[in-house]
N, CA, C and O atoms as a printed pandas DataFrame, in Angstrom:
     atom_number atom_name residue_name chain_id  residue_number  x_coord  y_coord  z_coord
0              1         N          UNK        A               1   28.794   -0.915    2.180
1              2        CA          UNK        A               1   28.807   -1.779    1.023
2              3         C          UNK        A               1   27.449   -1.684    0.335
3              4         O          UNK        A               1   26.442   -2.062    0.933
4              5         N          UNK        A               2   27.389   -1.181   -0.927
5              6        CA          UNK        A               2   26.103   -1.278   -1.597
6              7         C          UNK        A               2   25.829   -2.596   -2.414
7              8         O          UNK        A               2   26.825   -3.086   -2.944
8              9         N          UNK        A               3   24.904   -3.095   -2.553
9             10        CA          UNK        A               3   24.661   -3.876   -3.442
10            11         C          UNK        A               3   23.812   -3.615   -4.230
11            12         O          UNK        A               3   23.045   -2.652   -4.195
12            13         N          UNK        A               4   23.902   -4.842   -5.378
13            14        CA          UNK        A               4   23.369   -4.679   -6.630
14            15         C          UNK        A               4   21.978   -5.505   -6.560
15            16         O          UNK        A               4   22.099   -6.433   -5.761
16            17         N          UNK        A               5   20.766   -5.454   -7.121
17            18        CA          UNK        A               5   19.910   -6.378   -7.404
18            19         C          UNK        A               5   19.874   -7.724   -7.405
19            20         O          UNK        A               5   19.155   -8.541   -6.830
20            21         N          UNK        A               6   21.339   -7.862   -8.619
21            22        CA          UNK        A               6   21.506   -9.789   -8.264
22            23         C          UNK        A               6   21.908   -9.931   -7.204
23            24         O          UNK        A               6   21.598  -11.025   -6.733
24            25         N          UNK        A               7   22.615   -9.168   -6.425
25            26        CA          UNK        A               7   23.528   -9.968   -5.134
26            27         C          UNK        A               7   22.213   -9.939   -4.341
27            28         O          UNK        A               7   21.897  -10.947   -3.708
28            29         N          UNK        A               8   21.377   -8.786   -4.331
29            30        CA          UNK        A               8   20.408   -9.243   -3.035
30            31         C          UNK        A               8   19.373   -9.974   -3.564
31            32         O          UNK        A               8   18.459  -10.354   -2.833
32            33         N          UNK        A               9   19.404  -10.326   -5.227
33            34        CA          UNK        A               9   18.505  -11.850   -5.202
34            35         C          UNK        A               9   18.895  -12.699   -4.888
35            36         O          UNK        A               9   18.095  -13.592   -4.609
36            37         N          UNK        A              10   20.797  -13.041   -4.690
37            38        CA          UNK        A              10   21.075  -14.638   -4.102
38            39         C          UNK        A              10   21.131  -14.169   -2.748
39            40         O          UNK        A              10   21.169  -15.237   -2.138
40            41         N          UNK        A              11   21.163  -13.202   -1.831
41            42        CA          UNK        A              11   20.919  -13.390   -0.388
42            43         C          UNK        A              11   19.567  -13.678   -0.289
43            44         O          UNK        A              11   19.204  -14.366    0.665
44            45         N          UNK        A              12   18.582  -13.200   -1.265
45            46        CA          UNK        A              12   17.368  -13.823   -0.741
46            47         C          UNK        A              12   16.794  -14.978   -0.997
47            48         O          UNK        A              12   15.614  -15.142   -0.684
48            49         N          UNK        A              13   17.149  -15.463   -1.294
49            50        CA          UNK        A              13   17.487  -17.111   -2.480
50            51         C          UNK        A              13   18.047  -18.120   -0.865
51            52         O          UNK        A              13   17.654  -19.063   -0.178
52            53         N          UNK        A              14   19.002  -17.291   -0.921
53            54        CA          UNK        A              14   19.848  -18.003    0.311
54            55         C          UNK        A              14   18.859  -18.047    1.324
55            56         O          UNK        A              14   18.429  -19.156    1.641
56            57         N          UNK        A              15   18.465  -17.130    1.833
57            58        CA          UNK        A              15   17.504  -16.568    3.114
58            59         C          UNK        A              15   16.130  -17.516    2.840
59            60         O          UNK        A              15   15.526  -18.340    3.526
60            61         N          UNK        A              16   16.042  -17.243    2.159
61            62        CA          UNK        A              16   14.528  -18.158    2.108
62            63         C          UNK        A              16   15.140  -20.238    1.939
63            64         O          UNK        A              16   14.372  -21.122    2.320
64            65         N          UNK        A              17   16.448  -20.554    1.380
65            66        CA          UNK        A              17   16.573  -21.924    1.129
66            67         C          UNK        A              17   17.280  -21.865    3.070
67            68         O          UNK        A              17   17.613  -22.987    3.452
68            69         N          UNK        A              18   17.433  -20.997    3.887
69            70        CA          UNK        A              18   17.663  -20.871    5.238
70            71         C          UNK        A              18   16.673  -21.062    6.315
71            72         O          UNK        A              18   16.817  -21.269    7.520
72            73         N          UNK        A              19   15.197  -20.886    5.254
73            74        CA          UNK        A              19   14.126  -20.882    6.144
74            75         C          UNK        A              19   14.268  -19.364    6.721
75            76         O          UNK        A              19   13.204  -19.166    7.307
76            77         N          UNK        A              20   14.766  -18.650    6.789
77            78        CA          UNK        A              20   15.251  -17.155    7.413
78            79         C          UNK        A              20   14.216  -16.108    6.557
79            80         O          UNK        A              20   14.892  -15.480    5.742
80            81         N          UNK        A              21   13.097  -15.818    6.513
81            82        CA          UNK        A              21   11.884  -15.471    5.706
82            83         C          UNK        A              21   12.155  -13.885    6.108
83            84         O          UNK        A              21   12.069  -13.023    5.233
84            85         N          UNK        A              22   12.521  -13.509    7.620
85            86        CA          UNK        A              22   12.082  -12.235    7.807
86            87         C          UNK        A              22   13.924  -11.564    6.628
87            88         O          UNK        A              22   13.763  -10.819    5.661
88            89         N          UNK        A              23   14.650  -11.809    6.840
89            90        CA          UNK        A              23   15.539  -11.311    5.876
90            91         C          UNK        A              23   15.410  -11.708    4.429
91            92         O          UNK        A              23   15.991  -11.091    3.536
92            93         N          UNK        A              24   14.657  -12.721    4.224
93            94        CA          UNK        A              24   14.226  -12.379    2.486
94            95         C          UNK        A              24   13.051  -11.462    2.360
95            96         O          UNK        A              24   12.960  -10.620    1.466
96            97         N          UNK        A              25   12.183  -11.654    3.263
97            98        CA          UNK        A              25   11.404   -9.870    3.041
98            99         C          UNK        A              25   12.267   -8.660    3.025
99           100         O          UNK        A              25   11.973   -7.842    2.154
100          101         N          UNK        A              26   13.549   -8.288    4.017
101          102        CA          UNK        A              26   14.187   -7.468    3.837
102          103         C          UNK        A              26   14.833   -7.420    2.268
103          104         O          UNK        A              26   14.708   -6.241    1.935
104          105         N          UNK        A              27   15.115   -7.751    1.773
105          106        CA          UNK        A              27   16.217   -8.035    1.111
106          107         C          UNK        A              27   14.898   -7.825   -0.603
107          108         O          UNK        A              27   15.332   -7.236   -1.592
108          109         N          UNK        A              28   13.219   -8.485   -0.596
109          110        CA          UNK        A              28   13.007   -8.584   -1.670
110          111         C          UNK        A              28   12.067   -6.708   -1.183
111          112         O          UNK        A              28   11.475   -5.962   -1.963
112          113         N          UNK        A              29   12.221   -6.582   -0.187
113          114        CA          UNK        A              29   11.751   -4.791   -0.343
114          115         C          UNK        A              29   12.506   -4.012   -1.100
115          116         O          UNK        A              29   12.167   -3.411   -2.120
116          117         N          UNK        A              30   14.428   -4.057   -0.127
117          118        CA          UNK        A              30   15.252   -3.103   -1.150
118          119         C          UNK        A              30   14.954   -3.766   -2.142
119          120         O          UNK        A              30   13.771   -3.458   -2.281
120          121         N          UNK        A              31   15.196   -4.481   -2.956
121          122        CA          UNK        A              31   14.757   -4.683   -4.507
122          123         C          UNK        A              31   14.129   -4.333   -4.687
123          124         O          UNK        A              31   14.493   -3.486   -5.503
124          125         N          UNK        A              32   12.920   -4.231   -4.533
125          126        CA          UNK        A              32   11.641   -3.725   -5.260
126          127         C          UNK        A              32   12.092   -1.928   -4.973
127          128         O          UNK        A              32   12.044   -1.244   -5.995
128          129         N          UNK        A              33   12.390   -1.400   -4.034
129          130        CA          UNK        A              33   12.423    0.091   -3.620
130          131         C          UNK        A              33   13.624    0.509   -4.932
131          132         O          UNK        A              33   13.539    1.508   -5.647
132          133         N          UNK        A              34   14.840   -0.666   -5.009
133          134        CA          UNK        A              34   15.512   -0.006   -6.425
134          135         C          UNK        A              34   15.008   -0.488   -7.375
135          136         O          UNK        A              34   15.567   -0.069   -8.389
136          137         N          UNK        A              35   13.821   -1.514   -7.692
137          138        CA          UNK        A              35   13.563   -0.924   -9.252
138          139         C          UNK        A              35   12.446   -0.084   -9.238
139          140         O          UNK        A              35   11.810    0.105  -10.274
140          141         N          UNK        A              36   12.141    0.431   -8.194
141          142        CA          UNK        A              36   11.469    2.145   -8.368
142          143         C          UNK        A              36   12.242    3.483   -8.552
143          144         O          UNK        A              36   11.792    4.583   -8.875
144          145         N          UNK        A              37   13.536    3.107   -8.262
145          146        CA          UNK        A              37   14.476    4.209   -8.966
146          147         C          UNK        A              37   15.330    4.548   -7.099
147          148         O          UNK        A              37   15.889    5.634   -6.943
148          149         N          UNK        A              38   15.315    3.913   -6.358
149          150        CA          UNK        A              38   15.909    4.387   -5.178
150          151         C          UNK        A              38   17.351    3.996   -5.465
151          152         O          UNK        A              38   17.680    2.995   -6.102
152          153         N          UNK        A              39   18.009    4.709   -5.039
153          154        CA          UNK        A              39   19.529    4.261   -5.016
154          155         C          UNK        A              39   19.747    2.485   -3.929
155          156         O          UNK        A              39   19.000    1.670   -3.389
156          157         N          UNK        A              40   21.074    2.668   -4.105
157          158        CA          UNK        A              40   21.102    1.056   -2.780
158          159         C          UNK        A              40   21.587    1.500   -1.718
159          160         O          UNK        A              40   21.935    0.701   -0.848
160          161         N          UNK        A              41   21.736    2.968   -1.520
161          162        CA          UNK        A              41   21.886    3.762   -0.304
162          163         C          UNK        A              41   20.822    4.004    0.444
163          164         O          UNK        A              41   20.608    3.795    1.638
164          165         N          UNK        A              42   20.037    4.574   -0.586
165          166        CA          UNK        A              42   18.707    5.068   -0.139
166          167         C          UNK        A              42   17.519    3.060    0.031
167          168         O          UNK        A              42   16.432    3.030    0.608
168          169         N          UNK        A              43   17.889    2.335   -0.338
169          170        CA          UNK        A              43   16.942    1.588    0.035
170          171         C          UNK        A              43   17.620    0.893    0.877
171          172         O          UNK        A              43   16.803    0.074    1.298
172          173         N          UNK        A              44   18.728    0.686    1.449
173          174        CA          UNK        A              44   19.439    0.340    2.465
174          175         C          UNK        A              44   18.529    1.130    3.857
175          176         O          UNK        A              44   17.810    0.781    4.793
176          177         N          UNK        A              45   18.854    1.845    3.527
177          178        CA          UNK        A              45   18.495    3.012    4.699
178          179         C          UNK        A              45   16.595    3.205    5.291
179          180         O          UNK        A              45   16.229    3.635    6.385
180          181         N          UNK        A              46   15.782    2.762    4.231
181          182        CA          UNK        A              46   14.481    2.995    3.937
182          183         C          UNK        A              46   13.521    2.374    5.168
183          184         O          UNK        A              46   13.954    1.307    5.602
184          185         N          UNK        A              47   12.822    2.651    5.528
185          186        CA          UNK        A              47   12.036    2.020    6.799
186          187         C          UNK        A              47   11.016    1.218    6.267
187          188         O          UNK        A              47    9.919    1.772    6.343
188          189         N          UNK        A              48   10.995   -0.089    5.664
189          190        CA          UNK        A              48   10.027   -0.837    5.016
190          191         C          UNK        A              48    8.789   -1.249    5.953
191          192         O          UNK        A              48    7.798   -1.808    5.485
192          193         N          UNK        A              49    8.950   -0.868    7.573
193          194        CA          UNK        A              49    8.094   -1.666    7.940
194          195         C          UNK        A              49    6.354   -1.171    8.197
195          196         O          UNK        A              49    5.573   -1.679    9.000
196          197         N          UNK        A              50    6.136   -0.253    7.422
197          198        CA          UNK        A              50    4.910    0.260    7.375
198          199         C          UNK        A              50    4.149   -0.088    6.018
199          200         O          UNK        A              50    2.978    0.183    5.754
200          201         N          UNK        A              51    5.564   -1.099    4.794
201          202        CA          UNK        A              51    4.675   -0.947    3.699
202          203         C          UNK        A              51    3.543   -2.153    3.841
203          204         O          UNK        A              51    3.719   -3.258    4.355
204          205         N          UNK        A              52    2.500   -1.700    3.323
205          206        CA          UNK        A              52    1.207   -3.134    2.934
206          207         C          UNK        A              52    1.187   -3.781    2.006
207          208         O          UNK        A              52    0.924   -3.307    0.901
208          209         N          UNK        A              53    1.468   -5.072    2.209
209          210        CA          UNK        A              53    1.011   -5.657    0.890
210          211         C          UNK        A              53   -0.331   -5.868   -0.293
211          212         O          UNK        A              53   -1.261   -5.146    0.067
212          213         N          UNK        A              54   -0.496   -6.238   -0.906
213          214        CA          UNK        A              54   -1.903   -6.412   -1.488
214          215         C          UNK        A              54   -2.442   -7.441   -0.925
215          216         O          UNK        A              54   -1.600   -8.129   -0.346
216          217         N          UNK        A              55   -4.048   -8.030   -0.821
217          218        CA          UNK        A              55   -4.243   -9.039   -0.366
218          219         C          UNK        A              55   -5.005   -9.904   -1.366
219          220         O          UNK        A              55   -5.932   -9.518   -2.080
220          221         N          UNK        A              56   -4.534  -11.003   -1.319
221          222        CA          UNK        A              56   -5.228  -11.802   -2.580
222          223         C          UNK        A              56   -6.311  -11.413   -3.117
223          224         O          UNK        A              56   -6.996  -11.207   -2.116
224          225         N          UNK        A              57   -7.256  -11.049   -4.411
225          226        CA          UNK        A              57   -7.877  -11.260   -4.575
226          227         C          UNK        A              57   -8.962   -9.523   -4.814
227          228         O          UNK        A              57  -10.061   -9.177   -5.248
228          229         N          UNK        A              58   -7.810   -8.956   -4.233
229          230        CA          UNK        A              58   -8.013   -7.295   -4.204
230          231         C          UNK        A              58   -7.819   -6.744   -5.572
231          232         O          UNK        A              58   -7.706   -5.521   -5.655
232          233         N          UNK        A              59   -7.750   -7.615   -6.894
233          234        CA          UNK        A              59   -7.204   -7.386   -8.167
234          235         C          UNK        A              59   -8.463   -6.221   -8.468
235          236         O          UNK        A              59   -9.603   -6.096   -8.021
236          237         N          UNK        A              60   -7.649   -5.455   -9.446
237          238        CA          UNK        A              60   -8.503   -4.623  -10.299
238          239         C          UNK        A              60   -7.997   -3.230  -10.972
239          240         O          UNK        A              60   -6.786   -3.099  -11.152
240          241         N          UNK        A              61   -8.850   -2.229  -11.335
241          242        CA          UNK        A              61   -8.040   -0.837  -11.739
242          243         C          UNK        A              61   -7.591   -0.429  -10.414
243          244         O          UNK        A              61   -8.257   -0.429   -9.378
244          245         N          UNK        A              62   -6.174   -0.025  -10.606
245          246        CA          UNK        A              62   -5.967    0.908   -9.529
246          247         C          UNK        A              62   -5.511    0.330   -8.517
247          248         O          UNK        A              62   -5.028    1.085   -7.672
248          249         N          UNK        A              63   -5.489   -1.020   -8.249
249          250        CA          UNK        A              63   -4.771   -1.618   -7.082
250          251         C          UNK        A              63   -2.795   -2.244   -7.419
251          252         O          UNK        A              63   -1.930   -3.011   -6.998
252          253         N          UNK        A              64   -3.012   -1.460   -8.204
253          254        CA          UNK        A              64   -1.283   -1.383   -7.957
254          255         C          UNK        A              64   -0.887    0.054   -7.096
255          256         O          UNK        A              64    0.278    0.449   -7.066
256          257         N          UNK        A              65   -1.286    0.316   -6.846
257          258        CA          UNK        A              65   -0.697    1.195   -5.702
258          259         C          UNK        A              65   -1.677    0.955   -4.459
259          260         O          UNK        A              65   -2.855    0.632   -4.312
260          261         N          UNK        A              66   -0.238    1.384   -3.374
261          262        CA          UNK        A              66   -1.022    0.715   -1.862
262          263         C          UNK        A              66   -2.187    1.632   -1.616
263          264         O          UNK        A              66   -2.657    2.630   -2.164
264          265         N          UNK        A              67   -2.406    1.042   -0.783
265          266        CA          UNK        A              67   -3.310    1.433   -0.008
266          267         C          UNK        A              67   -3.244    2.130    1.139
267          268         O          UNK        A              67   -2.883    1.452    2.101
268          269         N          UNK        A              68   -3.517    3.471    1.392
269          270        CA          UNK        A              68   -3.205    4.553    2.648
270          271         C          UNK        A              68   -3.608    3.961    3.809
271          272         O          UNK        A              68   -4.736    4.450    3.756
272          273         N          UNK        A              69   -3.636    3.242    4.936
273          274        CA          UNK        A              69   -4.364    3.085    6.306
274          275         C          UNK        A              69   -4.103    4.530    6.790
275          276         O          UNK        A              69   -3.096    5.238    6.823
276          277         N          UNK        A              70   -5.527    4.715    7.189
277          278        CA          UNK        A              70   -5.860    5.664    7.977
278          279         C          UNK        A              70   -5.619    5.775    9.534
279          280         O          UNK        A              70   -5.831    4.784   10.233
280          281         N          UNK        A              71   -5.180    6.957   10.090
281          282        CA          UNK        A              71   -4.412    6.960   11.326
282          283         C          UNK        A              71   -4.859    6.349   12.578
283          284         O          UNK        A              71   -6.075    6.526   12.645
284          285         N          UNK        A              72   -4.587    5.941   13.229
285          286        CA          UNK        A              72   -4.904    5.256   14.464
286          287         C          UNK        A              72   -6.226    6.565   15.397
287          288         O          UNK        A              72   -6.187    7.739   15.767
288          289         N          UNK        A              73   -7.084    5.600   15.409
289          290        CA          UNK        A              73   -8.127    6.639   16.199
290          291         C          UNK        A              73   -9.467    7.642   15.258
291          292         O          UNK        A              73  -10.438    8.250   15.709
292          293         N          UNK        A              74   -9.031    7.483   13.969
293          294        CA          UNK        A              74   -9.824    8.337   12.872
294          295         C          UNK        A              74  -10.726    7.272   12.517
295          296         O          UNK        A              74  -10.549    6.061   12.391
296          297         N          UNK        A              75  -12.222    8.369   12.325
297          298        CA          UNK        A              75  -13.728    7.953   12.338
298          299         C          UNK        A              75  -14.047    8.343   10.870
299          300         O          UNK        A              75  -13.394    9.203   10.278
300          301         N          UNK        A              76  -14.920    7.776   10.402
301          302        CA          UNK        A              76  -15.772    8.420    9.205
302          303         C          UNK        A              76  -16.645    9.472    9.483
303          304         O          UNK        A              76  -17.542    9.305   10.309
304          305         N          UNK        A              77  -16.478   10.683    8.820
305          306        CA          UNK        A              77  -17.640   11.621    8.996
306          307         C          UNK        A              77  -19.608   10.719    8.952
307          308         O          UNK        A              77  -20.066    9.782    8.297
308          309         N          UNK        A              78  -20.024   11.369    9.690
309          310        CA          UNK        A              78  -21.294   10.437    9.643
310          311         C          UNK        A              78  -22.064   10.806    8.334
311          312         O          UNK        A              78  -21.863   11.803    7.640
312          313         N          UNK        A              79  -23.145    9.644    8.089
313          314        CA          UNK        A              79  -23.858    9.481    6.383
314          315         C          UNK        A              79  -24.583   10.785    6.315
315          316         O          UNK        A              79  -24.732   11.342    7.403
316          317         N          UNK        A              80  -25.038   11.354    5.321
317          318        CA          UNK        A              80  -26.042   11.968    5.702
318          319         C          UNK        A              80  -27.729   11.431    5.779
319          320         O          UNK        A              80  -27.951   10.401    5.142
320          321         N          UNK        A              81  -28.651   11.919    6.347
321          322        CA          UNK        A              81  -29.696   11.394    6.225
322          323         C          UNK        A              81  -30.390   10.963    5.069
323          324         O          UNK        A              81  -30.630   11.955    4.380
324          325         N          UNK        A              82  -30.866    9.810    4.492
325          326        CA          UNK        A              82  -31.350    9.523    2.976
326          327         C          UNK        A              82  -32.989   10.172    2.900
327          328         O          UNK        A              82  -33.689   10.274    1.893
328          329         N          UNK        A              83  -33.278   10.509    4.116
329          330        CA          UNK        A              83  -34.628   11.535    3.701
330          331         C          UNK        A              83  -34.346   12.996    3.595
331          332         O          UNK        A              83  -35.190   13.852    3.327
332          333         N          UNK        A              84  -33.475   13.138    3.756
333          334        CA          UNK        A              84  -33.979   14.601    3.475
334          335         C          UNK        A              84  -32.498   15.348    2.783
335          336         O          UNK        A              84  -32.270   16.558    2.798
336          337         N          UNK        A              85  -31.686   14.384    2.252
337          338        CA          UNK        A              85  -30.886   14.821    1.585
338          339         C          UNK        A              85  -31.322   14.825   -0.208
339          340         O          UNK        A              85  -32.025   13.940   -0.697
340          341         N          UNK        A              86  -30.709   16.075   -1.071
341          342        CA          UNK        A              86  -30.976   16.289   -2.402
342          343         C          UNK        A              86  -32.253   16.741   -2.115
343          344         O          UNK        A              86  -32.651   17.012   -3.248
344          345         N          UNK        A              87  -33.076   16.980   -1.433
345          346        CA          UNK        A              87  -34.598   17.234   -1.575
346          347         C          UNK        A              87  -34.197   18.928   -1.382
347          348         O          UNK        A              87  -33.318   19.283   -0.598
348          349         N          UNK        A              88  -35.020   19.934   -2.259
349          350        CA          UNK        A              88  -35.315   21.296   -2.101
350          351         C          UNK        A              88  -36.190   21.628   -2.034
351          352         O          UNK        A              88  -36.933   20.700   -2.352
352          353         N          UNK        A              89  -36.861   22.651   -1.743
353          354        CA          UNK        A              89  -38.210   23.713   -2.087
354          355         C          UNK        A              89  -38.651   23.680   -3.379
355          356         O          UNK        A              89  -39.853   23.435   -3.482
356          357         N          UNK        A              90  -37.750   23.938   -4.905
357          358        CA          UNK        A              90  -37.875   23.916   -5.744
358          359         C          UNK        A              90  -38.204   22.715   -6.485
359          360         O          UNK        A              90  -39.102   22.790   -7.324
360          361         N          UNK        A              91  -37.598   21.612   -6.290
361          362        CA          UNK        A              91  -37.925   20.487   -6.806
362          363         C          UNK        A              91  -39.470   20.070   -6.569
363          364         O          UNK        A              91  -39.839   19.267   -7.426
364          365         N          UNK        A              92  -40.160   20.304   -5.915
365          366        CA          UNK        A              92  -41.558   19.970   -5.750
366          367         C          UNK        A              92  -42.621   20.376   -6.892
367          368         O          UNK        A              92  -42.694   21.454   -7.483
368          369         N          UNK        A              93  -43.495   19.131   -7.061
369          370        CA          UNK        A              93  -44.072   19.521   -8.202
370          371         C          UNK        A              93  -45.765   20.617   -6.930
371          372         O          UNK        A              93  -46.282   20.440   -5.827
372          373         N          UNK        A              94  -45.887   21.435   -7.873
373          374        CA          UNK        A              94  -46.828   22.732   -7.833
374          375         C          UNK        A              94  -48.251   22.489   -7.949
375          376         O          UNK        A              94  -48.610   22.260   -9.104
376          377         N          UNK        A              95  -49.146   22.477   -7.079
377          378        CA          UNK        A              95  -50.772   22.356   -7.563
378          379         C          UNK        A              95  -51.035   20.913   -7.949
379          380         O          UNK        A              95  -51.027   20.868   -9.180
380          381         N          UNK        A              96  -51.268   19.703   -7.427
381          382        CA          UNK        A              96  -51.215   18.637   -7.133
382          383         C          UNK        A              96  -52.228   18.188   -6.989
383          384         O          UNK        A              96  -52.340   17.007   -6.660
């Protein structure tokens, strides 16, 4: 059975006046996944539970799209040193 947008806004209408929160998250994901263009097959089917939400206050350019978490166990390459990075041979002033 596919549904349409309105029907899974009154299950989630319902779900949330149920107190039942974890199926109105289900229910307001496929929505959101079809008005990104997914079918109601394809967002039926969709594994929502990796998406992130935004977190209050994170407003700005560019924060409409999520945010990648990086894989379990991955480090930052280390800084480089602030003395002796950008510095060359050439840049030095000559006869001083």
């Amino acid at each position: 059975m596919t549904d349409t947008i309105e029907s899974l806004q009154q299950k989630m209408d319902a779900a949330a006046l149920a107190l039942d929160f974890e199926e109105a998250k289900r229910c307001r994901d496929r929505i959101s996944l079809m008005r990104g263009g997914a079918t109601a097959s394809e967002a039926e089917h969709a594994d929502s539970a990796g998406l992130l939400r935004q977190q209050p206050g994170a407003m700005g350019l560019g924060t409409s799209q999520q945010r990648v978490a990086p894989p379990p166990g991955w480090q930052p390459p280390p800084k480089p040193d602030p003395m002796t990075s950008g510095r060359t041979s050439r840049g030095r002033r000559r006869g001083a």
